[in-house]
N, C-alpha and C positions, 0 to 999 in steps of 0.2 A: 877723111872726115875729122882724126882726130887732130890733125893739123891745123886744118880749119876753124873748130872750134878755138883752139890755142890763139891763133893770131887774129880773133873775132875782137877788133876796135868797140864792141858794146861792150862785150863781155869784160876786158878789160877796164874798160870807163869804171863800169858796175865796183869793178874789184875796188878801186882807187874811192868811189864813193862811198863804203863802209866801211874803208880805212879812215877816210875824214870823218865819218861818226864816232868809228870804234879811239880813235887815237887825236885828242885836243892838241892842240899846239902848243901846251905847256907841260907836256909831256905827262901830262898825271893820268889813273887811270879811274876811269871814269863806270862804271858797270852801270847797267840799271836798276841793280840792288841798293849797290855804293849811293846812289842819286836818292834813293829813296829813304835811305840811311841819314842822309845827310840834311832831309828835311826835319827828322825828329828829334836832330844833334841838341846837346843842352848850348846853354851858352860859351860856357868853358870848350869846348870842343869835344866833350864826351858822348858819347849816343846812350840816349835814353834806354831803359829797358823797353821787352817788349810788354811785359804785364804791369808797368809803370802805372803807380797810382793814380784816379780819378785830379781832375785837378780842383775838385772840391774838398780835398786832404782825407777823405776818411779812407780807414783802412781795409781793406777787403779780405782781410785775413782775422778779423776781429766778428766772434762769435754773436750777432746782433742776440741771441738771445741770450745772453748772459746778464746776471745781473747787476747792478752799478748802482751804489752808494749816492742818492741824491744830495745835488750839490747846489747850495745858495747861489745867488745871481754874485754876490760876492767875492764867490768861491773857496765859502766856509762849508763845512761837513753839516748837512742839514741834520737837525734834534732827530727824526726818527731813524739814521742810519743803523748800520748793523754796527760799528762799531759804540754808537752810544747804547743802543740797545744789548749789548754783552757787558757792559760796563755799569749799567742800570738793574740788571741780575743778578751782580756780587753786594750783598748787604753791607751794610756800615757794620763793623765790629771796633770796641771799643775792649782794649786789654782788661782785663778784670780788677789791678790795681788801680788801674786808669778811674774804672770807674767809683771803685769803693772810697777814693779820694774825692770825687767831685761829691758824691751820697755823702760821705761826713763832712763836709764842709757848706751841704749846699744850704739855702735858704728856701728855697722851693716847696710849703707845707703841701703842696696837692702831688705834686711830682712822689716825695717821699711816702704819702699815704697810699699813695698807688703801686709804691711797691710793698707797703707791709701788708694789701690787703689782697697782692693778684696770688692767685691758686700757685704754690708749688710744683714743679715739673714732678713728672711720676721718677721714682728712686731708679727706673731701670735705666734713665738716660741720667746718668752715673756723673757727667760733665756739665751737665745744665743745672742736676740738682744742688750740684756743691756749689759752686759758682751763685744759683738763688739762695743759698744758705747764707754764702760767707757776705754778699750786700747785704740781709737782711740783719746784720750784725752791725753795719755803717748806720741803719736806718734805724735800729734803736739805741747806739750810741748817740745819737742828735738832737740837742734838742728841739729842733724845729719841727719834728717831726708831729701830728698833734698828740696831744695826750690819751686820748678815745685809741689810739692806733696803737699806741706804746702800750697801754692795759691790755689790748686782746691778743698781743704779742707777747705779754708777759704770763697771757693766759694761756697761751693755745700753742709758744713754741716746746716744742722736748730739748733743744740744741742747748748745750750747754755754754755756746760762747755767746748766744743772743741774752740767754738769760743772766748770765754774768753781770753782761753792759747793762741790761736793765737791774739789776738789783742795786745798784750805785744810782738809779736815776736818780733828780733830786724832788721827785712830784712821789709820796708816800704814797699815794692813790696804787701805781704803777709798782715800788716796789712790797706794797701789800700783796699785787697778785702772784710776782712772782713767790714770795712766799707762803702761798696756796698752790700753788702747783706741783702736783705731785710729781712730776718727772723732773723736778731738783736732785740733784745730786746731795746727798746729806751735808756735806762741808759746805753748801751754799747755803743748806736752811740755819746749820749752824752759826753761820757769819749774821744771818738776819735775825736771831733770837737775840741777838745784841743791836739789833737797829735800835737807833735813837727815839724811832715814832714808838709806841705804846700797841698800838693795833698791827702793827708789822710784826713787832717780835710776838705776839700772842697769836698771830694764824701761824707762826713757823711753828711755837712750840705744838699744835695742831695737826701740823703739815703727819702725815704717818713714816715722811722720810727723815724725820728728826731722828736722833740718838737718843738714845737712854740716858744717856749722862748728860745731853739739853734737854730732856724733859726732866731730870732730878736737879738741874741747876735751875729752872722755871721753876717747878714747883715750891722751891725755897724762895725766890725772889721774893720780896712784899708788895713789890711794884707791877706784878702781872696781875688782870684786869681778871674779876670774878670768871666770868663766861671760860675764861682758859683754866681757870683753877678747873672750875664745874669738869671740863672736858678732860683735864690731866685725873683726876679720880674716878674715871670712867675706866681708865685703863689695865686691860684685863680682867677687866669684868664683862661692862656692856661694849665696849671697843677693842677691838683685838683679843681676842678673848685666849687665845692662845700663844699670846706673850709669855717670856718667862715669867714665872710665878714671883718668883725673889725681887727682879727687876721692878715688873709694874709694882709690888707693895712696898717699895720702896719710897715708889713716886707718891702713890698714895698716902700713906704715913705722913710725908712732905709735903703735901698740900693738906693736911688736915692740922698739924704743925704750924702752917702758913697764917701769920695773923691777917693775913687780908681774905682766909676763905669764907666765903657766907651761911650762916647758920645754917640753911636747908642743904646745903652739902655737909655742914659736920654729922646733919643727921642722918643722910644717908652713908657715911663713912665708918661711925658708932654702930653699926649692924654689918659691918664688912665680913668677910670669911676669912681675914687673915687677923690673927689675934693682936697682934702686934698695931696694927690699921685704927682697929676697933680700941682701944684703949688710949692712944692716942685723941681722936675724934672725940671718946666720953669724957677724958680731963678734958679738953675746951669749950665743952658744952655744961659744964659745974657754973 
């Protein structure tokens, strides 16, 4: 049988016809893989992968829910993106010299009144407040600034460099106030008991931050207006009453002295309690 089998002319046929399947006559070898392989091949002769992209390009490895920066049909970054939108949360800052140059130079009367008249940061934010200090010093060196703003500034600052700039303004109105202002520094009301206007140096010599020796160089003056005499022979009696004794009858003496003081103060001066005062005050009343 096994003979048989062997030299079976089918069985042999058989062999020789899956050799002409299995083996092309160009000697190459052909698998049914290789066949399958070679339908996917790229053009170049490469074979595709097997999880090769869609051939509508997107990519199958990209998170569909992620999110993506919408983009103009142009293919400019649209206004609401996330990068305009980080960029539109950092505020404009303007260096502080920066700014105190454009404030002294500017022309703008609304712009500068809005800042002599916005509310000061509170003192514990220590960088804001200095910074609205040292503008608020551009804003009353200017004249553009109006003069209504430059008066409640000259009224209402303590700072000694605002008030400076304003004691040189050239509007008397403004550097009147500042010489009412009791948080003057004495050497400023000093400077202003020599102002040129008549009304400015007679509120300094007023001011209580004046010196002794500006209220006894006033009271000599013949050119200081009654109402200041009146107010310089007040002193240490009915004003400061606990002024040195010596000092204020000094002043007083000198303005009773004073040819330009008015009768009803020599009268009230001729009954003073400094004997010196009083004797003075009654020779002028002869």
């Amino acid at each position: 049988m096994e003979q048989g089998a062997a030299g079976d002319p089918s069985s042999e046929a058989a062999s020789h016809g899956a050799a002409d399947v299995a083996k092309p006559t160009d000697g190459t070898a052909a698998t049914a893989d290789a066949l399958a392989t070679a339908d996917t091949a790229t053009p170049d002769g490469t074979a595709a992968a097997a999880d090769a992209s869609p051939t509508d390009g997107t990519d199958d490895a990209v998170d569909p829910d992620a999110p993506v920066d919408p983009v103009d049909q142009d293919g400019t970054r649209a206004a609401g993106s996330s990068a305009d939108a980080a960029s539109d949360r950092q505020p404009d800052f303007e260096p502080l010299t920066d700014t105190y140059e454009r404030l002294r130079h500017s022309t703008d009367s609304a712009e500068l009144s809005g800042y002599a008249r916005a509310p000061l940061p509170d003192r514990s934010n220590q960088a804001a407040f200095s910074r609205a200090t040292a503008l608020l010093e551009a804003v009353a060196g200017n004249a553009h600034t109006p003069v209504e703003d430059r008066v409640f500034l000259a009224t209402t600052m303590p700072f000694p460099n605002i008030l400076v700039k304003l004691s040189a303004d050239p509007e008397a109105e403004v550097r009147r106030a500042v010489a009412a202002n009791e948080d003057d520094k004495n050497w400023l009301v000093g400077r202003l008991t020599k102002d040129r206007d008549g009304e400015v140096r007679d509120t300094a010599l007023r001011n209580p931050r004046s010196s002794w020796k500006m209220r006894l160089e006033g009271a000599q003056d013949p050119e200081v207006g009654p109402p200041t005499l009146d107010a310089l022979a007040d002193l240490g009696v009915r004003t400061e009453p606990g002024a040195p004794a010596v000092l204020s009858s000094m002043v007083r003496r000198a303005v009773a002295l004073n040819p330009g003081c008015p009768r009803e103060t020599l009268e009230r001066l001729a009954r003073d309690g400094s004997d010196q005062v009083a004797r003075a005050a009654r020779a002028r009343l002869r």
